[in-house]
C-alpha positions in Angstrom: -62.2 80.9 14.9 -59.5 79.6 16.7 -60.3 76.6 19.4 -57.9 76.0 22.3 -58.8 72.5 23.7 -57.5 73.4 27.6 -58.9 69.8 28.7 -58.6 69.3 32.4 -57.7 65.8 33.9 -59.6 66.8 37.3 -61.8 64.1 38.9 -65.3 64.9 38.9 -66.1 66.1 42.2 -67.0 64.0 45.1 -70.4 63.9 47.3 -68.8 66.0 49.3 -68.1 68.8 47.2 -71.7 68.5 45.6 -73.3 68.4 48.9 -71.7 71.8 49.7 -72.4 73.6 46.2 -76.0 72.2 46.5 -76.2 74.3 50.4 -74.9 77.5 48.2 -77.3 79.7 47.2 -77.5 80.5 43.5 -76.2 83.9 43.0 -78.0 86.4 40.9 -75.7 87.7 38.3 -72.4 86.3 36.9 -69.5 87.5 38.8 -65.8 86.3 39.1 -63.1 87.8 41.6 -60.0 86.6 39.4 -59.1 89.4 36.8 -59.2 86.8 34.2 -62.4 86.4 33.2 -62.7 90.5 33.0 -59.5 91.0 31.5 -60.7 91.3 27.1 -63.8 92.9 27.3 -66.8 91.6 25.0 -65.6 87.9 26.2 -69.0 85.3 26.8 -69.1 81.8 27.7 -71.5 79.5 25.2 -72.3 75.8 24.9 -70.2 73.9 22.3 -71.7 71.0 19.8 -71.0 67.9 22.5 -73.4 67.3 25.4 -71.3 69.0 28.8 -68.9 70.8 26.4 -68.5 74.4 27.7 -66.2 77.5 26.1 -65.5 80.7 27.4 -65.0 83.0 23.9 -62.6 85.7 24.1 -62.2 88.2 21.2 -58.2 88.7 20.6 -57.9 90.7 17.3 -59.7 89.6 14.6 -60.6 86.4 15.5 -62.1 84.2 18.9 -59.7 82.3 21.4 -62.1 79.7 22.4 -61.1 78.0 26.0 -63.1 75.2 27.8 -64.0 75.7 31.3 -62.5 72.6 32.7 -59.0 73.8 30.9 -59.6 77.4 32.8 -60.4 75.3 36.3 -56.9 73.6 35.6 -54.7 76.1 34.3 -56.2 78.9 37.1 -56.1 76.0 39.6 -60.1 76.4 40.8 -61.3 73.9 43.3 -64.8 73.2 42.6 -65.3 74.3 46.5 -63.5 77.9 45.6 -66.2 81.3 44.6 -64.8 81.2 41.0 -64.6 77.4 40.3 -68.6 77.5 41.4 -69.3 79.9 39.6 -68.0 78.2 36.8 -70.3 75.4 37.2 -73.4 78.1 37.5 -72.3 79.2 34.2 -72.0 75.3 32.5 -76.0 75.0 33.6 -77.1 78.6 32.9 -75.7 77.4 29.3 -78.1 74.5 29.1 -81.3 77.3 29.5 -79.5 80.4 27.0 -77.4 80.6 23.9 -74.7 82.5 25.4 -73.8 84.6 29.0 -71.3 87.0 29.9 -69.8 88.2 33.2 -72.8 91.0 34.7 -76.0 88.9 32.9 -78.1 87.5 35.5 -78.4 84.1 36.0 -81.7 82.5 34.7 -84.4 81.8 36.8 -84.8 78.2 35.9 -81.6 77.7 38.7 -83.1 79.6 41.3 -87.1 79.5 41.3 -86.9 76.8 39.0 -89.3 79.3 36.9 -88.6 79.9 32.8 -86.3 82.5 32.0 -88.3 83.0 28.7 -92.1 84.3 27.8 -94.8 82.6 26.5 -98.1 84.6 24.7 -101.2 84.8 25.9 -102.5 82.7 23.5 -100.7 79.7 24.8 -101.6 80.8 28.4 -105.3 80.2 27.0 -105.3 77.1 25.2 -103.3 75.7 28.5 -106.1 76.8 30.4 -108.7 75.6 27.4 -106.8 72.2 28.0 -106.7 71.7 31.6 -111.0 72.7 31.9 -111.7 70.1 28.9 -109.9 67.8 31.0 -112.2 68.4 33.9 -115.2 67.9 31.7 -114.4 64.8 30.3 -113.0 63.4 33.5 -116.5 64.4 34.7 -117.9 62.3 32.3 -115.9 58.9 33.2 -113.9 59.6 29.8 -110.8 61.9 30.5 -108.5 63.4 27.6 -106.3 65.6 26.9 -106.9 67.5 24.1 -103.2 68.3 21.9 -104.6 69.3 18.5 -105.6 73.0 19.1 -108.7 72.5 16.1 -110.4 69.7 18.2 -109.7 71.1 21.7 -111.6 75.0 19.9 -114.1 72.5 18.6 -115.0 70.8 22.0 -114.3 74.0 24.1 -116.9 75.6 21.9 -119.6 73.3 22.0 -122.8 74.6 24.4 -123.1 71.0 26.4 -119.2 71.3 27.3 -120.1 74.5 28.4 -122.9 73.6 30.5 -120.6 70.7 32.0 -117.9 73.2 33.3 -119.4 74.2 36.4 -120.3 71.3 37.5 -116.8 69.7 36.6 -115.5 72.4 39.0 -117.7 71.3 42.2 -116.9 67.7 41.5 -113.0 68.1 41.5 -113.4 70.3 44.5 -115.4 67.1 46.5 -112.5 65.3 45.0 -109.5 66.9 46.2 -111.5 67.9 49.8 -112.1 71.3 49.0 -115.7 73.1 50.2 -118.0 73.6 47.2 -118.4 76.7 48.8 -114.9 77.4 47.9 -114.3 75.9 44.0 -112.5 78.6 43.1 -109.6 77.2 45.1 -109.5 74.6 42.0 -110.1 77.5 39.6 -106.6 79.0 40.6 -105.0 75.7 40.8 -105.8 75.1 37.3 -104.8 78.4 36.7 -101.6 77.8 38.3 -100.9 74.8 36.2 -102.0 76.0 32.8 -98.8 78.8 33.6 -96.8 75.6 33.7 -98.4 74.3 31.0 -98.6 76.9 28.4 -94.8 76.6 27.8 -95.2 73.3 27.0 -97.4 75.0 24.2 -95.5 77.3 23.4 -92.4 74.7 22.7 -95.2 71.9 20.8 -95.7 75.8 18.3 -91.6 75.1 17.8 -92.1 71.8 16.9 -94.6 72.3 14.5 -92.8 74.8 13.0 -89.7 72.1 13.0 -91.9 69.7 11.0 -91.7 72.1 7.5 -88.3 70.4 7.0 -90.1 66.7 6.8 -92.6 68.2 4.3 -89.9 69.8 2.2 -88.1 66.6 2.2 -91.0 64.5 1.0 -91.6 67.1 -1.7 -87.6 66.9 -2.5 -88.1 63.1 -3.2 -90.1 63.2 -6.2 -87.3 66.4 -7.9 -84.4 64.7 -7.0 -85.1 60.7 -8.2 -83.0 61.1 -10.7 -80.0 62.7 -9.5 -78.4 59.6 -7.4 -75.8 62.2 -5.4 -78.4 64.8 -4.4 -80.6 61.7 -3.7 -78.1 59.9 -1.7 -77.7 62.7 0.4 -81.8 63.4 0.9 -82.2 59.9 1.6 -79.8 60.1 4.7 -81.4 63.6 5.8 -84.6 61.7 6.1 -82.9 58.7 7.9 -81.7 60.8 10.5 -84.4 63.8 10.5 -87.0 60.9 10.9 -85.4 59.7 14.1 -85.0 63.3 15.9 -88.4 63.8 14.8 -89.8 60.7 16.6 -87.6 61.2 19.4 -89.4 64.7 19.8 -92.5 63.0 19.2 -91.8 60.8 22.1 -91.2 63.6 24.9 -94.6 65.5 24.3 -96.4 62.2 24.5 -94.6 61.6 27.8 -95.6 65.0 29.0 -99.2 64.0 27.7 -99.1 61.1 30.0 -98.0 62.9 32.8 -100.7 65.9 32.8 -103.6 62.7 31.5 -105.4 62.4 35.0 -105.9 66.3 35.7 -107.4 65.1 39.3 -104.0 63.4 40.7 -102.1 66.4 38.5 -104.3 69.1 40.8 -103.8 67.2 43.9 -100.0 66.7 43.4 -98.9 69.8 42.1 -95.7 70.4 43.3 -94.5 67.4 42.0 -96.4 67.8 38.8 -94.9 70.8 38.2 -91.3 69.3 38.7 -91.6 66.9 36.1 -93.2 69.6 33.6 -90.6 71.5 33.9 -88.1 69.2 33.6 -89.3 68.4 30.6 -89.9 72.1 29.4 -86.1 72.7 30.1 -85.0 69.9 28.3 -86.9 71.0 25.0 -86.0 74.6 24.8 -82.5 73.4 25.1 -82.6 71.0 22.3 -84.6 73.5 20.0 -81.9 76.2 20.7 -79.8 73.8 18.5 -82.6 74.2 15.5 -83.5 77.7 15.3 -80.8 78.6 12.7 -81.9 75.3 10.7 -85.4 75.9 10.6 -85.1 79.5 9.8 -83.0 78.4 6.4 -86.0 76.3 5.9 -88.1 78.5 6.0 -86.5 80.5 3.7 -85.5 78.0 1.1 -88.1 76.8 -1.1 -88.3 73.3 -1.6 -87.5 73.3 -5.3 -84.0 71.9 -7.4 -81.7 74.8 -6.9 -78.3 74.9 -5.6 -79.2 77.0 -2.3 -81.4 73.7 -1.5 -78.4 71.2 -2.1 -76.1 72.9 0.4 -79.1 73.4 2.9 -79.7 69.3 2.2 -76.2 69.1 3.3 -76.0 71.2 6.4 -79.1 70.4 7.4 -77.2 66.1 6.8 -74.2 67.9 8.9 -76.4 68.9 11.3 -78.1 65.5 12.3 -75.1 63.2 11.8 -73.5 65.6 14.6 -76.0 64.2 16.6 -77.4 60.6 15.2 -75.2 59.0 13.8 -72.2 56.9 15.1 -68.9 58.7 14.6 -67.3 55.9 12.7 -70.6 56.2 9.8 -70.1 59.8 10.0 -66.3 60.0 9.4 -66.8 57.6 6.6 -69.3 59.4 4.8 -67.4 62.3 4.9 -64.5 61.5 3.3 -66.6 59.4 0.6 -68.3 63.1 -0.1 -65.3 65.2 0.1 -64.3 62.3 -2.9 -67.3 62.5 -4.7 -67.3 66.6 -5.0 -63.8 65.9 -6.2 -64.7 64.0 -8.8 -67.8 65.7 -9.9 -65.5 69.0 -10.5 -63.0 67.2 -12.4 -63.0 68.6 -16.0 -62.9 66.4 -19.2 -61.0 68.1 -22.2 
């Protein structure tokens, strides 16, 4: 794949010129008036490795020319203020919600209702809902919590007093937030309308879960691989950096916790809520884009000595560096491996 660095030296744009793309609407498809971005036909636009990096792919023979967007704003000379050069900047966000988008694919919803362009199951529609009504029982009780682990919340959920409890939790949050008793099942929907918000949440803690088979295939890998010092140097860093990404993951879900922890204030404030959750959700999906492929090899790799698990050890090091560690440490320890390969298929005669 061939990769045309078109940098632009263009000035970010002013308050000015933000102000007036913020009073655009957001259009509903992806459309351009210059011939350019029509001109190969299977051409996309996709997110590169670094954080705001942004390529249009074109297909030219048998290979992909690769241009950033800021180089195609400089070299078609696209004010930010012009059709095209906003459009360019719908596509640069659309990328941070999908993998890839092409001229006629509508834009996703997450720029325009500020609703997910992707689905969740019913089963995480229910355990949001599970969530939010064990959260009104135990507020009930003086003792509020929010229930993560899906074992205890079935557990508590199922148990007859809870049960008993939920009625009455429902009359008491409707005196709270001013609501007729008469008319609870105002705060029924409301929690409804939440656990929607909430069950992607869910649905993205399922994808971390599923992320955390690569720290129990390392910790089995410790043990196989003591005594092999360059597999083991190599493991050791993957669980360096792995441990930090994982913590950092670790991190946003207990910040979302805290934000949905008083489920009176989250009922009452809704809108706002919902802002924050979603900010959130966004923010995740786009990160866990980045694993799928990663997790998938996981999957599929057992964790045993075998030379399909020593490459995946050092993608899966590729892979974080990329993204952990300081670009000094990882040019270094590149070059130190590219030796060490060198030297290890060096043949004594």
């Amino acid at each position: 794949m061939m990769n045309i660095e078109a940098e632009a030296n263009n000035e970010p744009a002013d308050s000015t010129v933000k102000e007036q793309q913020e009073e655009l609407a957001i259009p509903e498809t992806v459309e351009f008036k210059h011939k350019f971005f029509t001109a190969v036909e299977g051409s996309y636009f996709r997110a590169g490795e670094r954080e705001d990096e942004y390529f249009m792919v074109t297909p030219i023979e048998d290979q992909n020319v690769e241009l950033t967007l800021r180089g195609i704003k400089r070299e078609l000379k696209l004010k930010d203020t012009s059709s095209d050069g906003y459009m360019l900047d719908i596509v640069a966000k659309a990328l941070k919600h999908v993998q890839r988008i092409a001229v006629g694919d509508k834009v996703p919803t997450e720029l325009s209702s500020g609703k997910a362009s992707w689905e969740v199951t019913e089963v995480h529609r229910i355990v949001a809902q599970k969530r939010l009504t064990m959260q009104l029982v135990t507020w009930l009780s003086g003792d509020e919590e929010v229930f993560t682990d899906q074992n205890q919340l079935e557990m508590v959920a199922d148990d007859p007093a809870n049960k008993a409890k939920i009625n009455s939790a429902f009359e008491e949050a409707a005196k709270e937030l001013g609501i007729p008793i008469e008319e609870k099942e105002k705060v029924i929907d409301l929690v409804n309308d939440f656990a929607e918000e909430l069950a992607f949440i869910e649905s993205l803690r399922g994808q971390f879960l599923r992320l955390l088979i690569i720290e129990k295939g390392l910790i089995t890998l410790e043990s196989i691989y003591l005594n092999d010092n360059r597999v083991y140097e190599i493991l050791s860093r993957v669980e360096g950096l792995s441990r930090i990404a994982f913590d950092e993951f670790r991190d946003e879900f207990k910040n979302i916790d805290l934000h949905t922890k008083r489920i009176i204030n989250v009922l009452k404030y809704m809108p706002d809520t919902i802002k924050s959750v979603r900010k959130f959700r966004d923010d995740l999906h786009s990160r866990f884009w980045a694993w799928r492929e990663l997790i998938e090899e996981w999957e599929l790799t057992p964790p045993q000595r075998s030379v399909g698990m020593e490459a995946l050890l050092q993608t899966t090091y590729e892979f974080l560096a990329q993204r952990f560690l300081p670009q000094d440490e990882w040019e270094l320890f590149t070059k130190l491996h590219e030796n060490t390969l060198k030297m290890g298929n060096e043949q004594v005669w």
